[in-house]
C-alpha positions as CSV (number, residue, x, y, z in Angstrom):
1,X,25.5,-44.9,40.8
2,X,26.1,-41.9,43.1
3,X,23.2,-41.1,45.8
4,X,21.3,-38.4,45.7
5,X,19.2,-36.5,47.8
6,X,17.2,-33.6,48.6
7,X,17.4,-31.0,51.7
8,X,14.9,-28.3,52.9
9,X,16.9,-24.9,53.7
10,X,15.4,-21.7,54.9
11,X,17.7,-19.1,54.1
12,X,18.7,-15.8,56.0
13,X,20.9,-13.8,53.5
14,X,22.8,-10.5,54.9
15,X,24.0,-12.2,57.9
16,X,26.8,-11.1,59.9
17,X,28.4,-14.7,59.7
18,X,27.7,-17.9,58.0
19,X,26.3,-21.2,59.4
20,X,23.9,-23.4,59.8
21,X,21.6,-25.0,62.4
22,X,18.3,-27.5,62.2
23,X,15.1,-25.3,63.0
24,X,13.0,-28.4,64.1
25,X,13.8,-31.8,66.2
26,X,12.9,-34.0,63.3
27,X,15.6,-32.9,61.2
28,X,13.9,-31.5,58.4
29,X,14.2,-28.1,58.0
30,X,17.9,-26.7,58.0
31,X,18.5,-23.1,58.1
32,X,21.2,-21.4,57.0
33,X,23.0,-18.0,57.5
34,X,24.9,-16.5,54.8
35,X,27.0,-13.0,54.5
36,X,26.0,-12.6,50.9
37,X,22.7,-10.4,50.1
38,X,19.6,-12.0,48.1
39,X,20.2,-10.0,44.9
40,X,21.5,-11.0,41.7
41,X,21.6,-15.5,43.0
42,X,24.5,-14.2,45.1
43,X,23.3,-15.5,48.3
44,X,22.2,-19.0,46.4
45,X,25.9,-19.0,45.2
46,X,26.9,-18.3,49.0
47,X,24.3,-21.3,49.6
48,X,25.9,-24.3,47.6
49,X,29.1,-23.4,48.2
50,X,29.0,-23.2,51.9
51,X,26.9,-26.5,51.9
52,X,29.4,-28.4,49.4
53,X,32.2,-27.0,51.8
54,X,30.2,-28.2,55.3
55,X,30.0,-31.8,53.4
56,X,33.2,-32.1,51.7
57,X,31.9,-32.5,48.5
58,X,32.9,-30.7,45.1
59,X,30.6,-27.5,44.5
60,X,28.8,-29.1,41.2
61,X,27.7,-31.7,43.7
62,X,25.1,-29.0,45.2
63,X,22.6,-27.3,43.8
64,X,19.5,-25.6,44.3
65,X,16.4,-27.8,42.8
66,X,13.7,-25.3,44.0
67,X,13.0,-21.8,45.6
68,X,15.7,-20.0,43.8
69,X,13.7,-16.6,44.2
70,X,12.5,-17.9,47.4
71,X,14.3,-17.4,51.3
72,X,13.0,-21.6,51.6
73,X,14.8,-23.7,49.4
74,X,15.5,-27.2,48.6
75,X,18.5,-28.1,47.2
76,X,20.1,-31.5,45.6
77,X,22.9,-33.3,47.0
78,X,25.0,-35.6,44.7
79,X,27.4,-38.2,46.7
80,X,25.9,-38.6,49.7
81,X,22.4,-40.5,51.2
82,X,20.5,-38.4,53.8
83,X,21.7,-39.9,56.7
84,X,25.2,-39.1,55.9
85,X,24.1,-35.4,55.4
86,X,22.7,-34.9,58.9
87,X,25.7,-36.9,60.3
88,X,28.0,-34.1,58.8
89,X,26.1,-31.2,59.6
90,X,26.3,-32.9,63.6
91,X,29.7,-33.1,63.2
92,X,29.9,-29.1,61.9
93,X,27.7,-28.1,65.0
């Protein structure tokens, strides 16, 4: 069976370029920056595909679990343990 896990996001939509950095020292919070605006689940979109690219996993492996309507968010991760997820988003930064 695949793991699964959960990640905290605050989002900032209508950014001039997309990325992502922790907001805390414990690693719980990860914001990220994305181009697309908040209207119509485009920047959610922007969201799951820029985290599924970030951690090399196929985009139905993201997806946002709660705070669709919301700039703080958690979404699901299928295919990876949490530990592997903050080693990946090291790696990106």
């Amino acid at each position: 069976m695949s793991p699964v896990c959960k990640l905290r996001l605050k989002v900032a939509p209508g950014a001039s370029s997309t990325g992502c950095e922790w907001l805390d020292d414990e690693q719980q919070v990860l914001k990220i920056r994305v181009s697309a605006a908040a209207e119509k689940g485009k920047a959610n979109k922007a969201v799951e595909k820029f985290m599924a690219s970030l951690l090399g996993l196929p985009a139905a492996a993201v997806s946002i679990s709660s705070g669709s309507t919301s700039s703080r968010k958690t979404i699901k991760i299928t295919g990876l343990t949490v530990a592997q997820v903050r080693e990946k988003i090291f790696q990106h930064s």
